[in-house]
C-alpha positions in Angstrom: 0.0 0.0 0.0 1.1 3.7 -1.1 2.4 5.5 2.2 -0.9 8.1 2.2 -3.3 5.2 2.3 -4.7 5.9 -1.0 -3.9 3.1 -3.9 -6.8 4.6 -6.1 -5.9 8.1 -6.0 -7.6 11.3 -5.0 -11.0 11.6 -7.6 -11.6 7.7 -7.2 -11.6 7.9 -3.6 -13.9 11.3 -3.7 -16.1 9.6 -5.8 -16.2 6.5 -3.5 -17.5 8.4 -0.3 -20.2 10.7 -1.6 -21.8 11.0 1.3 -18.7 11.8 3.6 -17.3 14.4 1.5 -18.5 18.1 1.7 -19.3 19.5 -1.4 -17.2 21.4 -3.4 -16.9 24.8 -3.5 -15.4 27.8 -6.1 -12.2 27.9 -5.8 -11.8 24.5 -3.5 -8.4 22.8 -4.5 -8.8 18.8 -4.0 -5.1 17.3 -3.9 -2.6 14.8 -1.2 -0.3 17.3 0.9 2.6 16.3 3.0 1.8 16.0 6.7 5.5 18.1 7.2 3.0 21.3 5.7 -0.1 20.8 7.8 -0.5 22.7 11.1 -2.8 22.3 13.8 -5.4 25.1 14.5 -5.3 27.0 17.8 -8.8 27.3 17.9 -9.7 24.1 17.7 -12.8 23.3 20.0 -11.9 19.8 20.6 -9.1 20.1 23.3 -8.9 16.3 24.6 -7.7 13.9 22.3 -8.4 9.9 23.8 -4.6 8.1 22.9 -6.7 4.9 22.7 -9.6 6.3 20.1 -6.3 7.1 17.9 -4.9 4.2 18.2 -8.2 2.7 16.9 -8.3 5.1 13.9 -4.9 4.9 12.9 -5.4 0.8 12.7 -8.3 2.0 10.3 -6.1 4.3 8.6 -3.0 2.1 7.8 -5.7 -0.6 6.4 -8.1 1.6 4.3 -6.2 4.9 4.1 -8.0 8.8 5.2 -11.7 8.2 3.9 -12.4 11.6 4.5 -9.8 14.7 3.4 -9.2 17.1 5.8 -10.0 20.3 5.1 -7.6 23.0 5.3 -6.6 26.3 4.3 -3.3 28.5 3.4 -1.3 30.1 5.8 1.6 31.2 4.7 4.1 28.5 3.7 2.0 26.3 5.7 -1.6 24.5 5.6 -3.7 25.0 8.8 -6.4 22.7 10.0 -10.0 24.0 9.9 -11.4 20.3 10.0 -10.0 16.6 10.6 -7.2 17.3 13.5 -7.9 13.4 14.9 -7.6 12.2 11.7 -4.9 14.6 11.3 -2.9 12.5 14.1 -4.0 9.3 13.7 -2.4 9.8 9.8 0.9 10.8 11.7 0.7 7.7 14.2 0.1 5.3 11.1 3.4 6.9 9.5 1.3 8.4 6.6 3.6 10.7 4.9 0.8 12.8 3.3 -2.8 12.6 3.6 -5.6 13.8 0.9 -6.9 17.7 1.8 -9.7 19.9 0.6 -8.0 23.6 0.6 -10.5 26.5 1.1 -9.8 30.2 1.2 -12.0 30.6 4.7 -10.8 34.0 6.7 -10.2 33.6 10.4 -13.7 34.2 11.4 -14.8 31.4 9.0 -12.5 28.9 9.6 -13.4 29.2 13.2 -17.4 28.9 13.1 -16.4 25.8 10.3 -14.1 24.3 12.9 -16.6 24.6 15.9 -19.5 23.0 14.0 -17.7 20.4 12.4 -16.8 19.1 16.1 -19.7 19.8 16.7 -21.7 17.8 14.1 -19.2 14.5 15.2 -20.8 14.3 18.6 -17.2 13.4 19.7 -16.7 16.6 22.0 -17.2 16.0 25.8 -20.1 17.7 27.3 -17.7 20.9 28.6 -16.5 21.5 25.1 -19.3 21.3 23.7 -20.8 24.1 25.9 -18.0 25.8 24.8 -18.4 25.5 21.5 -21.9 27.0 21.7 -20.5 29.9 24.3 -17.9 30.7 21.1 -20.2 30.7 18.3 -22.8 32.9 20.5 -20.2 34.6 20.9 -18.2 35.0 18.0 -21.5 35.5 16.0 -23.5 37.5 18.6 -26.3 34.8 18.3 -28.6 33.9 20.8 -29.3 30.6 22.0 -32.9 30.5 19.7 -30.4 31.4 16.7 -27.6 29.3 17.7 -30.0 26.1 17.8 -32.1 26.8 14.3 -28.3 26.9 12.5 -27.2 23.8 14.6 -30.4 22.1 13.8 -30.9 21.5 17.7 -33.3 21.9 20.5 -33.0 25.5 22.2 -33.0 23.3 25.7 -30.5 21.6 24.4 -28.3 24.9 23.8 -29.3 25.9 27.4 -28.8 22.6 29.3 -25.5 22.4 27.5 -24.3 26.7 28.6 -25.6 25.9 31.9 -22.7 23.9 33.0 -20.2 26.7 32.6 -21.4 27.5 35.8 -20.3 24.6 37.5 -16.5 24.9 39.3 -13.3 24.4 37.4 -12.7 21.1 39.1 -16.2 19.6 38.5 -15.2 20.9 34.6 -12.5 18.7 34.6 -13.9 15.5 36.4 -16.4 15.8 33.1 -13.5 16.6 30.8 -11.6 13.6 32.2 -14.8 10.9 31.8 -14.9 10.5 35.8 -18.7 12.2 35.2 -21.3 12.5 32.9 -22.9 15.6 31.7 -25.8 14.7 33.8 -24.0 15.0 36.9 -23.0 18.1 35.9 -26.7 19.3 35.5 -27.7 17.6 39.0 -24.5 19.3 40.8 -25.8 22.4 39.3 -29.2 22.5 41.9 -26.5 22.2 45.0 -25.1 26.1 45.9 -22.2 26.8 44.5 -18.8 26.3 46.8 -17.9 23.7 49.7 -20.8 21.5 49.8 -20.9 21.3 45.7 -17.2 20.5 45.2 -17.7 18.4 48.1 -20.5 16.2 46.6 -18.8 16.0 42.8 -15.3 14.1 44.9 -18.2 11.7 46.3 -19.9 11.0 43.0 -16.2 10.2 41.7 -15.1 8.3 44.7 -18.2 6.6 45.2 -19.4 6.1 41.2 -22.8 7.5 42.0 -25.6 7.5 39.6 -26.8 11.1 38.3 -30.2 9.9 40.4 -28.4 9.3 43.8 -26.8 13.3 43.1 -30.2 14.3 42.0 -31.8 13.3 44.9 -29.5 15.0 47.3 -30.3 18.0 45.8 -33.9 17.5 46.3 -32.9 16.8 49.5 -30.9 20.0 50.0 -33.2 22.1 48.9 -35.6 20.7 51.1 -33.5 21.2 53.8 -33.2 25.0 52.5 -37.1 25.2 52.6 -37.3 24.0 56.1 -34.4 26.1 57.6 -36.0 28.8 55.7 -39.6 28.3 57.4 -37.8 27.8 60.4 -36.1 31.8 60.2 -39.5 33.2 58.8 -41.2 31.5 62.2 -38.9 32.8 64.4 -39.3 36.2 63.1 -42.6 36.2 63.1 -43.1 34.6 66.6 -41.3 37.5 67.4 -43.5 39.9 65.8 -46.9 38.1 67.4 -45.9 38.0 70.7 -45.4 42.1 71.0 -48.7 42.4 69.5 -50.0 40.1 71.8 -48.5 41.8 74.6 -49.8 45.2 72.8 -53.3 44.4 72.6 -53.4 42.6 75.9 -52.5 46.0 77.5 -55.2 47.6 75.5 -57.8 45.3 76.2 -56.8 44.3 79.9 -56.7 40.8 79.0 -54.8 38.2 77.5 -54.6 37.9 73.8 -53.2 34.9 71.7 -52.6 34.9 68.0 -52.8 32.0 65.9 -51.4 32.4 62.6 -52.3 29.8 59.7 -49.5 30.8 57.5 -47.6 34.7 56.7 -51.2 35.9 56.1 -53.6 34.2 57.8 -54.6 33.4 61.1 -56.9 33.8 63.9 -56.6 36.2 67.6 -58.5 34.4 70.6 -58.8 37.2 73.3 -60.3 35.8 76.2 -63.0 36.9 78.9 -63.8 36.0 82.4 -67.4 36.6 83.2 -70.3 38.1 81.3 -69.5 41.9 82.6 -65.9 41.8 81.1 -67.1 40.3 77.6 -69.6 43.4 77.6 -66.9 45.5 78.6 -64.6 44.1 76.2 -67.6 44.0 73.6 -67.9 47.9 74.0 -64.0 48.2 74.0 -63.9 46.8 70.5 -67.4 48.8 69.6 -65.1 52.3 70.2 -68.2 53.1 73.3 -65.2 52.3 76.1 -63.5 55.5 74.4 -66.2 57.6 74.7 
């Protein structure tokens, strides 16, 4: 086998892999280029390479050759990388010496948005790069997320869902980066406050390999918690409140008053009497006649 992979030449492989090959464009140049003149791009969303998915590929690669060109574009004496970086690598780690290429004249802004979405489209991103992705495009484009998810042919939920993990700590980032959690861990960490307790929970779900429903349930939990400690304060205060205007309208009436509240809002006041003279009297208190 030829040292690109390629025994039938450039047009007979396009031509075998229709579906796998964009279309061309004016001024598109199909031909093999030396790996020695291709360059990695610096934006490339995809930051996390797995060594054993390239080892995989590069098996592929020294069997059937690159399927699919990369696509590339001039800069300077060099070729930079708008799409196809794994296959990129897994081409070098076969010992390819040059691999077939689709050059496009794509400006920076371009290559970048072609970059992202080509990741993108691969489902191969982990779930933070991914969100990044989406924040860069958004971004880079000044999209929202509506717009961002008709071009991406995705759910707007899933555009949120995705952006809503940027809020999670950088170490909880990189326990999803790494594979030690799932994206849906991520989203269940998310209903836990940020800080101690949070980083404190993602260690357990790594230590102890717990399930996105055993986290999601300790937020339900927390937040319970949160509810009750909160009912708890608002009682206290307003304990507080009810017994000086107990003590108030006990001074006023010249007997003992209790109030009995139902909730914030509602509630009852028992004022009790202690023979038929002091209910009139209270009677004509309440009336306004006592004033008189």
């Amino acid at each position: 086998m030829a040292k690109h992979g390629l025994g039938r030449g450039v047009d007979s492989l396009f031509a075998a892999n229709p579906n796998k090959i964009e279309k061309k464009e004016a001024g598109e140049e199909a031909k093999l280029l030396k790996l020695s003149l291709i360059q990695a791009n610096p934006s490339q969303p995809r930051k996390r390479f797995s060594d054993e998915e390239l080892k995989e590929l590069s098996e592929s690669i020294k069997q059937f050759g690159v399927i699919q060109p990369l696509l590339v574009k001039k800069q300077g004496p060099l070729y930079e990388i708008i799409a196809g970086e794994r296959r990129f690598r897994a081409a070098k780690l076969a010992g390819l010496t040059e691999v077939p290429v689709l050059i496009r004249d794509y400006d920076e802004k371009r290559s970048k948005e072609v970059a992202i979405i080509e990741n993108i489209q691969r489902e191969d991103l982990n779930a933070v790069e991914e969100a990044l992705a989406y924040q860069s495009l958004i971004t880079e484009y000044d999209l929202s997320q509506e717009e961002l998810a008709e071009r991406l042919s995705k759910k707007r939920t899933t555009i949120t869902n995705s952006l809503r993990l940027l809020k999670l700590e950088e170490e909880i980032l990189n326990y999803i980066r790494e594979g030690k959690l799932k994206e849906g861990h991520g989203r269940a960490l998310l209903a836990i406050p940020e800080g101690k307790k949070r980083l404190e929970l993602a260690k357990e779900c790594v230590e102890k390999n717990l399930s996105v429903r055993e986290v999601e349930k300790h937020g339900q939990n927390q937040e319970t918690q949160k509810k009750k400690d909160g009912r708890k304060a608002l009682s206290k205060q307003f304990t507080s409140i009810y017994k000086d205007l107990e003590s108030r309208m006990g001074e006023n009436l010249g007997t003992k008053v209790k109030i009995v509240p139902k909730n914030e809002s509602k509630g009852k006041v028992e004022i009790e009497y202690y023979s038929r003279e002091d209910l009139e009297r209270l009677y004509d208190l309440l009336e306004g006649k006592g004033r008189e």
